[in-house]
Biotite code that builds the C-alpha atoms (Angstrom):
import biotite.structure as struc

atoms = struc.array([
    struc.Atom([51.185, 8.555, 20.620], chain_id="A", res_id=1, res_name="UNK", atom_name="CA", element="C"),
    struc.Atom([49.967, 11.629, 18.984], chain_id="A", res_id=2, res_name="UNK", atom_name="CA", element="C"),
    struc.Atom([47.186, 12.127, 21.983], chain_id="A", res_id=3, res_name="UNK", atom_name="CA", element="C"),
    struc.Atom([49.914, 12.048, 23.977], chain_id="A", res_id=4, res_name="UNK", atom_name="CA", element="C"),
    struc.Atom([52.226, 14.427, 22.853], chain_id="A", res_id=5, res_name="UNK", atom_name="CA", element="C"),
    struc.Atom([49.215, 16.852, 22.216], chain_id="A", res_id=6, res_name="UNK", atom_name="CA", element="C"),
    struc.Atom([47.945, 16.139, 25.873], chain_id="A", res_id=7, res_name="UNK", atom_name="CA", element="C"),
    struc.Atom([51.202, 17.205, 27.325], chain_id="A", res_id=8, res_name="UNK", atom_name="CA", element="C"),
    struc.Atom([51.536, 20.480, 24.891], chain_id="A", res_id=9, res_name="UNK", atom_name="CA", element="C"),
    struc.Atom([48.338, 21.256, 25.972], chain_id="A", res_id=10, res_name="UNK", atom_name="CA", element="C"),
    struc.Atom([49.032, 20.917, 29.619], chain_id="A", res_id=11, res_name="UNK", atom_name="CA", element="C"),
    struc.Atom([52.289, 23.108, 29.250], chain_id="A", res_id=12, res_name="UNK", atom_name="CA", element="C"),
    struc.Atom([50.140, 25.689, 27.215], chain_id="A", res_id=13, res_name="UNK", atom_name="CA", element="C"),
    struc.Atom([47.815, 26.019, 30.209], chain_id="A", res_id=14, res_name="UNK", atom_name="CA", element="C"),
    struc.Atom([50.237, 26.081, 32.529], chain_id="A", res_id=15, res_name="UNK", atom_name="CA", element="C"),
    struc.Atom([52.356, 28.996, 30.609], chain_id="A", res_id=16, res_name="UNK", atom_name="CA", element="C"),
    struc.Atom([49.083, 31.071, 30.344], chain_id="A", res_id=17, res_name="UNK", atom_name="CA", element="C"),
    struc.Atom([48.622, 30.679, 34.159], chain_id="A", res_id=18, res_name="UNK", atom_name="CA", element="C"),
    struc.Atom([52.020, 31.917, 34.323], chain_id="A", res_id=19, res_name="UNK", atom_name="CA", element="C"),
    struc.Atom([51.892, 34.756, 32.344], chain_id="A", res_id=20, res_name="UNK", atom_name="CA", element="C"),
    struc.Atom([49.079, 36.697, 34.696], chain_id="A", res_id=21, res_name="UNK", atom_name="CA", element="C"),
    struc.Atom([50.644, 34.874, 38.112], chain_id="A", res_id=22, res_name="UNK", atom_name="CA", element="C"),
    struc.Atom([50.444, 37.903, 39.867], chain_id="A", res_id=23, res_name="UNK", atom_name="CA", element="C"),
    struc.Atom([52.504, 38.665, 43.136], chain_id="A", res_id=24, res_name="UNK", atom_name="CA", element="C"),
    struc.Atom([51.040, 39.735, 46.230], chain_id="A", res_id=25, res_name="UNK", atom_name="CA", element="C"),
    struc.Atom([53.562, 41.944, 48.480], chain_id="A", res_id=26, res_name="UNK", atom_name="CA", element="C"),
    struc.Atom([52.388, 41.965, 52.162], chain_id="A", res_id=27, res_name="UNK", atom_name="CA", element="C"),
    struc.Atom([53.187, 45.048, 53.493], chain_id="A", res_id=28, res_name="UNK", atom_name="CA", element="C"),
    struc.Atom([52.930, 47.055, 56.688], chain_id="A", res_id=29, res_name="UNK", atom_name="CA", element="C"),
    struc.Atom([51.304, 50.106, 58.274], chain_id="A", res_id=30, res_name="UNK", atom_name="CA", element="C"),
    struc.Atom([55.117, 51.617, 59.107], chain_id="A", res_id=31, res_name="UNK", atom_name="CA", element="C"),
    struc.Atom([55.664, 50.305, 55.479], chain_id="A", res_id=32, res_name="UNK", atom_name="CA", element="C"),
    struc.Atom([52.779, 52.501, 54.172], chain_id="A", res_id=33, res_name="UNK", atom_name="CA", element="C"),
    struc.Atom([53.540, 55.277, 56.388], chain_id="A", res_id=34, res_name="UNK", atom_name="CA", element="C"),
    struc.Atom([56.803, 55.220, 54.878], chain_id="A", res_id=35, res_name="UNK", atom_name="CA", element="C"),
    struc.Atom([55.403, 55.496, 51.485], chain_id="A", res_id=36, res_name="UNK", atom_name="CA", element="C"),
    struc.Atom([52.975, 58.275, 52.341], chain_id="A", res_id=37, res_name="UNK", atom_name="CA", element="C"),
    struc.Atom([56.244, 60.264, 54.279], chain_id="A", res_id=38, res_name="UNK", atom_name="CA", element="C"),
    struc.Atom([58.642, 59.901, 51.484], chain_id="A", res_id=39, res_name="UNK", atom_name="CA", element="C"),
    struc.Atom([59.668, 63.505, 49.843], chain_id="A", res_id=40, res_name="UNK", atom_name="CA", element="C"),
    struc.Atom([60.143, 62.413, 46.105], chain_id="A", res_id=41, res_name="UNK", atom_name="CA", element="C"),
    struc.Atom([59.317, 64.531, 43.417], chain_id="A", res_id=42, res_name="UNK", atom_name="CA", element="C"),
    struc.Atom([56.635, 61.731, 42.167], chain_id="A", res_id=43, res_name="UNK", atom_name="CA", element="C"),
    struc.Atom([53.275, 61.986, 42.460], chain_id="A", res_id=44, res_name="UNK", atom_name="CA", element="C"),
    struc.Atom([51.960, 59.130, 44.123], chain_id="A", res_id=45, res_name="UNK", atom_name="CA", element="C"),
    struc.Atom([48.629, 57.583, 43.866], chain_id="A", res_id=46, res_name="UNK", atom_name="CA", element="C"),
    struc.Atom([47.566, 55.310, 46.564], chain_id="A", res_id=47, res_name="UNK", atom_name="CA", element="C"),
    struc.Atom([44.417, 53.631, 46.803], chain_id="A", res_id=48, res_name="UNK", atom_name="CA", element="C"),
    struc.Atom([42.861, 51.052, 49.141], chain_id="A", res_id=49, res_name="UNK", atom_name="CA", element="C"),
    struc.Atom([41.037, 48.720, 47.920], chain_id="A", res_id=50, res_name="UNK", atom_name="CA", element="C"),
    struc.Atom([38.897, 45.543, 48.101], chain_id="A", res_id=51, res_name="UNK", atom_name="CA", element="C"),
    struc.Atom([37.908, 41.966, 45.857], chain_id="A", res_id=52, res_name="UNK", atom_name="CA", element="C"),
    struc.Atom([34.543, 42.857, 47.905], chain_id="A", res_id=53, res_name="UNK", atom_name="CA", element="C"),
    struc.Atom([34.564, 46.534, 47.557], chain_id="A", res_id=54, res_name="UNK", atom_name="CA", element="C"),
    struc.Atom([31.880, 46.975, 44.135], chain_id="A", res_id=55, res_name="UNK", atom_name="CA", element="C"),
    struc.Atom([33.179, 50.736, 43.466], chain_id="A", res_id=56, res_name="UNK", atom_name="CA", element="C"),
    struc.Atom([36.226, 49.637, 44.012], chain_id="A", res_id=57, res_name="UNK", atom_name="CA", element="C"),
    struc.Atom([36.342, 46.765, 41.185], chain_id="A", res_id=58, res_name="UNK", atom_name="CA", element="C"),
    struc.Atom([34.466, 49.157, 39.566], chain_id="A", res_id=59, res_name="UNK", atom_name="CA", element="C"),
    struc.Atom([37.000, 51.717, 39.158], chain_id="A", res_id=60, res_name="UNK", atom_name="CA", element="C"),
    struc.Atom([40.269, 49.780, 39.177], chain_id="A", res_id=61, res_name="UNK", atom_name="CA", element="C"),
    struc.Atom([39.955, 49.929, 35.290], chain_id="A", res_id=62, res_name="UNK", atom_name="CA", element="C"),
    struc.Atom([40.701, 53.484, 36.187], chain_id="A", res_id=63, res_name="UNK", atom_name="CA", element="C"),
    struc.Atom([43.882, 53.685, 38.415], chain_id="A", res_id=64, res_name="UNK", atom_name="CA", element="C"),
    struc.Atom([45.294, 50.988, 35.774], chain_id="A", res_id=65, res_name="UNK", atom_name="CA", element="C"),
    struc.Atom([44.238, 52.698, 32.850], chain_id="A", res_id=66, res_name="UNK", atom_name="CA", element="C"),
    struc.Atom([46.021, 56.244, 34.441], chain_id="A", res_id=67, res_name="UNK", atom_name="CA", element="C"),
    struc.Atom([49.086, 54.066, 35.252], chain_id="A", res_id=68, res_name="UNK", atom_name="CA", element="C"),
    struc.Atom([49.726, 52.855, 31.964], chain_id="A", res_id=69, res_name="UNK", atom_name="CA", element="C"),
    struc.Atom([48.746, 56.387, 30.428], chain_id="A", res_id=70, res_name="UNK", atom_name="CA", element="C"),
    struc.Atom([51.508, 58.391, 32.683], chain_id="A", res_id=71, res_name="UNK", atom_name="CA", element="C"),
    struc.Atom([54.172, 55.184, 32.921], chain_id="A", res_id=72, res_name="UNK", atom_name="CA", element="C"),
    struc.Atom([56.598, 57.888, 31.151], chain_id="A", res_id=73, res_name="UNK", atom_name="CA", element="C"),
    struc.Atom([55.975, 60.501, 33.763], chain_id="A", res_id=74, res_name="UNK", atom_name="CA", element="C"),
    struc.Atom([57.361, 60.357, 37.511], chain_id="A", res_id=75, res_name="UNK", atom_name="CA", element="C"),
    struc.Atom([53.959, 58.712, 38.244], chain_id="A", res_id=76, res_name="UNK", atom_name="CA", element="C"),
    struc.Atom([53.753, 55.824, 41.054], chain_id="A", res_id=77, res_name="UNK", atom_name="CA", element="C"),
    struc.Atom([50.317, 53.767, 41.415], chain_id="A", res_id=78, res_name="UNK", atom_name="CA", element="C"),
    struc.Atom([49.945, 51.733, 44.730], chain_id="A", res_id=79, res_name="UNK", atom_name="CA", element="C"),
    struc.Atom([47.024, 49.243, 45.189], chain_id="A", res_id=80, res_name="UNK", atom_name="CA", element="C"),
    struc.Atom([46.792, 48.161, 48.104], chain_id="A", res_id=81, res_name="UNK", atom_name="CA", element="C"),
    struc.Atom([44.294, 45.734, 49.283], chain_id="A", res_id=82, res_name="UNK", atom_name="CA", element="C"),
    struc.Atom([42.314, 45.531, 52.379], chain_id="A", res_id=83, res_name="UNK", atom_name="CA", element="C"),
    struc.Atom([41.204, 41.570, 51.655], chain_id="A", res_id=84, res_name="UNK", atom_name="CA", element="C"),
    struc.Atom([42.289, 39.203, 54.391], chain_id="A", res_id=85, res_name="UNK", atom_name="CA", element="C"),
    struc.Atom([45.310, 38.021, 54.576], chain_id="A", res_id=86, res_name="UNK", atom_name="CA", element="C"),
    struc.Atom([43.669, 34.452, 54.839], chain_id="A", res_id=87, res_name="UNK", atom_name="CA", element="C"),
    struc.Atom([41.937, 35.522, 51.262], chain_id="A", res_id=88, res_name="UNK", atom_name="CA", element="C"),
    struc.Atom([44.975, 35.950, 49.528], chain_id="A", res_id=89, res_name="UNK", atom_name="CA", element="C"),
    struc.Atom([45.374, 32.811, 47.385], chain_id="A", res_id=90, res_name="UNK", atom_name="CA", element="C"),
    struc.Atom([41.605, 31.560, 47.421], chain_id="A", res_id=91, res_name="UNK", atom_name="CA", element="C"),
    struc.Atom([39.873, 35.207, 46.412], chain_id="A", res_id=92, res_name="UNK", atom_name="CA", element="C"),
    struc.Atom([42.756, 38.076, 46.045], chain_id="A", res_id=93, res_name="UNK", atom_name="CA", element="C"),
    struc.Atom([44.982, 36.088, 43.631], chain_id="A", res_id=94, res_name="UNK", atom_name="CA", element="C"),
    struc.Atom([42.301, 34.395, 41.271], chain_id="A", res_id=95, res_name="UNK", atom_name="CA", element="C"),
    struc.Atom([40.361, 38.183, 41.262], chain_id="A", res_id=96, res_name="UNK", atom_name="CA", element="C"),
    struc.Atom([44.063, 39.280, 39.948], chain_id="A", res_id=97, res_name="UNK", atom_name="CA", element="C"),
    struc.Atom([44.141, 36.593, 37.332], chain_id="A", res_id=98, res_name="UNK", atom_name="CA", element="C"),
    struc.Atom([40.791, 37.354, 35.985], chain_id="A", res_id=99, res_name="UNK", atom_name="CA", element="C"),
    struc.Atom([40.854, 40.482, 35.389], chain_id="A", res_id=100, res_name="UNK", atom_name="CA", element="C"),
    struc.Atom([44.694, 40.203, 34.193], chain_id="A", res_id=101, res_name="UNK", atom_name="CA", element="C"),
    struc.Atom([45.693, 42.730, 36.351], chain_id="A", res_id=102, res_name="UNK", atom_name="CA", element="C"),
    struc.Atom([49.763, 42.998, 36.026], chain_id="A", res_id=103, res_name="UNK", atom_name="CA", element="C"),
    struc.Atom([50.474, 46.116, 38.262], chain_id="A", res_id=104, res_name="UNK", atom_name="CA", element="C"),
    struc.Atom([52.116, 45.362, 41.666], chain_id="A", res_id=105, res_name="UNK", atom_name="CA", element="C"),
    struc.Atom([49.427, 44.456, 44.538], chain_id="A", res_id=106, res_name="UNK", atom_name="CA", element="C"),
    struc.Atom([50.156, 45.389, 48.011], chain_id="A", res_id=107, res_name="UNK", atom_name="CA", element="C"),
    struc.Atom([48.188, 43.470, 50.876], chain_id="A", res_id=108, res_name="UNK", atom_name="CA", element="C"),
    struc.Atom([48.041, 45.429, 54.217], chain_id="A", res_id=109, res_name="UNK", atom_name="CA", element="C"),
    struc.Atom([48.938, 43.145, 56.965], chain_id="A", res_id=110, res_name="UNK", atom_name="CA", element="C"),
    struc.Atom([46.785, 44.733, 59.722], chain_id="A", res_id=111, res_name="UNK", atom_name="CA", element="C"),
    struc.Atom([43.229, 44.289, 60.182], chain_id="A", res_id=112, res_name="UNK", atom_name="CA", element="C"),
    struc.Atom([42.718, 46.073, 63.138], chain_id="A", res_id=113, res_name="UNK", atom_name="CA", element="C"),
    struc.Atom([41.886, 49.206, 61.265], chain_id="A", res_id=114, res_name="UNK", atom_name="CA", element="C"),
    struc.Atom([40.768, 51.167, 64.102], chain_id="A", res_id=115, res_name="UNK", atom_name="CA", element="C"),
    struc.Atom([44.414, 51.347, 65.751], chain_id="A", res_id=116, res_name="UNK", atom_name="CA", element="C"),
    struc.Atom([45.975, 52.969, 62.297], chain_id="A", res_id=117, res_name="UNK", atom_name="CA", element="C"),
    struc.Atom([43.697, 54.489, 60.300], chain_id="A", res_id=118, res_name="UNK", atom_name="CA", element="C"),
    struc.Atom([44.109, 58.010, 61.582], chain_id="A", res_id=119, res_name="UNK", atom_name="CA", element="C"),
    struc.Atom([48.370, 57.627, 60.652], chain_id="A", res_id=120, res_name="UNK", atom_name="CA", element="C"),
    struc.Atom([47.174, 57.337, 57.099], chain_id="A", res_id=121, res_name="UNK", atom_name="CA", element="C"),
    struc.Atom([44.695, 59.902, 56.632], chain_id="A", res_id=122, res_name="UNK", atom_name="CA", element="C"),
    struc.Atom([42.873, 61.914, 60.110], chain_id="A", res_id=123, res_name="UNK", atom_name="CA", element="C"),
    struc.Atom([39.458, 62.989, 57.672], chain_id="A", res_id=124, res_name="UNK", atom_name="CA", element="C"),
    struc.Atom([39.284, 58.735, 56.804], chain_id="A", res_id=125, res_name="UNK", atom_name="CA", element="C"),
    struc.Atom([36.357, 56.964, 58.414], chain_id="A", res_id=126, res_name="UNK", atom_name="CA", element="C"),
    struc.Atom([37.793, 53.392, 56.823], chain_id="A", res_id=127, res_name="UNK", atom_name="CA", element="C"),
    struc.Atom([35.142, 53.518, 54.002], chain_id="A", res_id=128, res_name="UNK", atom_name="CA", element="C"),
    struc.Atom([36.456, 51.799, 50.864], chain_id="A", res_id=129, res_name="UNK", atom_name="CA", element="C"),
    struc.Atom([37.560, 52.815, 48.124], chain_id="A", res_id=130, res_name="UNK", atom_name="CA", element="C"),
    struc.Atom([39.655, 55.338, 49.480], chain_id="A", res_id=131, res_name="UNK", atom_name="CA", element="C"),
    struc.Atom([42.488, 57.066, 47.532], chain_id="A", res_id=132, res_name="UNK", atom_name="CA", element="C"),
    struc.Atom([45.523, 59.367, 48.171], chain_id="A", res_id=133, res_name="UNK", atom_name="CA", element="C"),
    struc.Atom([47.357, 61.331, 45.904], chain_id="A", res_id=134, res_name="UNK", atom_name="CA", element="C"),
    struc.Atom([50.081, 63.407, 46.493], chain_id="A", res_id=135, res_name="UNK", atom_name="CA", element="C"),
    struc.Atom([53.792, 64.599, 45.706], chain_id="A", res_id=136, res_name="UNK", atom_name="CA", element="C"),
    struc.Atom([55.275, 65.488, 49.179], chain_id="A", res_id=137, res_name="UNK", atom_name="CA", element="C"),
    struc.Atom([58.168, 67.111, 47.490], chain_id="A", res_id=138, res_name="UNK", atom_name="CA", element="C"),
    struc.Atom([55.554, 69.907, 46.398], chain_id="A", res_id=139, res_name="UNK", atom_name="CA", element="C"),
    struc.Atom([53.796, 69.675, 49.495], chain_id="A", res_id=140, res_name="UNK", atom_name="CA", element="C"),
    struc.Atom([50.374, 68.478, 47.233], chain_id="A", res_id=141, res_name="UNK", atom_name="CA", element="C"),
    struc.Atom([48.194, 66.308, 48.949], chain_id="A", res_id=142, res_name="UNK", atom_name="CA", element="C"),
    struc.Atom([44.341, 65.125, 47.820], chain_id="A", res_id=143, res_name="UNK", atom_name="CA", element="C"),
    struc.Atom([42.200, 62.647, 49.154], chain_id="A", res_id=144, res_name="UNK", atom_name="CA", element="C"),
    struc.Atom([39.674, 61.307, 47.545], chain_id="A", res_id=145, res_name="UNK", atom_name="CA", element="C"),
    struc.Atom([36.767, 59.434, 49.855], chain_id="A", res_id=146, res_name="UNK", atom_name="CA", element="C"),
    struc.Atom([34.682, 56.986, 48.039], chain_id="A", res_id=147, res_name="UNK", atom_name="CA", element="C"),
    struc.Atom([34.887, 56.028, 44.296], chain_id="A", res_id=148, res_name="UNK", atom_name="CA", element="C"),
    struc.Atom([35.842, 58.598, 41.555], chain_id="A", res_id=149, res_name="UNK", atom_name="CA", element="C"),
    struc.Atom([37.056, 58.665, 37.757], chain_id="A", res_id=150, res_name="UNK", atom_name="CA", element="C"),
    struc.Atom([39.514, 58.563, 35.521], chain_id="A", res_id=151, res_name="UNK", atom_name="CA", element="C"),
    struc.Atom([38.944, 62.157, 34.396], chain_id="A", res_id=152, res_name="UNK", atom_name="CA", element="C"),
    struc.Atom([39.223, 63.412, 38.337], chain_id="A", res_id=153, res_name="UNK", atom_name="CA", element="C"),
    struc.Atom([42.417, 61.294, 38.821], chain_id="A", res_id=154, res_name="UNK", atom_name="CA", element="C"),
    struc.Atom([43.978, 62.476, 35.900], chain_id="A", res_id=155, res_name="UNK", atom_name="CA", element="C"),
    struc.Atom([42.844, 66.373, 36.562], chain_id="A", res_id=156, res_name="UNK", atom_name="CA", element="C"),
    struc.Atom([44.942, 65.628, 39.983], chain_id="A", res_id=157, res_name="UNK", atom_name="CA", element="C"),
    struc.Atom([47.983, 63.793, 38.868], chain_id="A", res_id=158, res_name="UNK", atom_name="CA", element="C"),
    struc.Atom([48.415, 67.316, 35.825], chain_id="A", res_id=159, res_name="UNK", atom_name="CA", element="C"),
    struc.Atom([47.954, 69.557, 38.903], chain_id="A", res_id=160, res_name="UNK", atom_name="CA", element="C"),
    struc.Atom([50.864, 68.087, 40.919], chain_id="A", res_id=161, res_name="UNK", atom_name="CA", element="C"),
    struc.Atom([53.112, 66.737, 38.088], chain_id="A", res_id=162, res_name="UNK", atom_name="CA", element="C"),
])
């Protein structure tokens, strides 16, 4: 009886800690993104594209999340948005999530045909990964950043434009 009880405790204990780093994926658009990158806020937004496959990118995703949590009292917006196929989302994107507990909202662009939107996002991107944006429209403030960087460069960027 006792096995039991403790079997089925144990199963909802697993199934609660699965729960608690369940992380949801938001497909989203190029118009969606373009929308993003148009709007004239007075936030300084930091976008970066990223990849499960992308090593800099894991590598510095510690980084943007870090920078997130350290300005979440500022007018401070951090988008990740991932370049992983669609078709990877709940075999790779979601379990990559889950190990590395990552809570902050995922965005998966819908649109692999890179080649027919790139240049609407940034016309200096050659679709390298990672590849960052930062900006605050409303101050007309705009930095790219192409290829991997630190938190001590994001965080010189985001004082310059707050």
């Amino acid at each position: 009886m006792f096995a039991k009880r403790f079997a089925g405790l144990w199963v909802w204990c697993v199934g609660l800690s699965f729960a608690a780093y369940s992380q949801q994926v938001r497909i989203v658009t190029v118009e969606q993104v373009e929308q993003l990158l148009n709007n004239n806020s007075d936030t300084v937004h930091i976008v970066n594209f990223w990849a499960t496959w992308c090593a800099p990118c894991v590598k510095e995703l510690p980084d943007f999340i870090r920078l997130s949590q350290d300005y979440r009292h500022q007018p401070v917006q951090l988008w990740l948005i991932s370049m992983d196929f669609r078709s990877s989302l709940e075999s790779k994107l979601k379990p990559f999530l889950e190990r590395r507990k990552i809570q902050q909202p995922i965005w998966l662009l819908d649109n692999t045909d890179y080649d027919s939107w790139i240049n609407r996002i940034d016309a200096h991107w050659q679709g390298d990964l990672p590849f960052t944006l930062i900006f605050n429209n409303y101050r007309k403030q705009r930095k790219a950043i192409y290829g991997e960087t630190t938190y001590q460069h994001l965080e010189q960027l985001v004082r310059q434009m707050l």
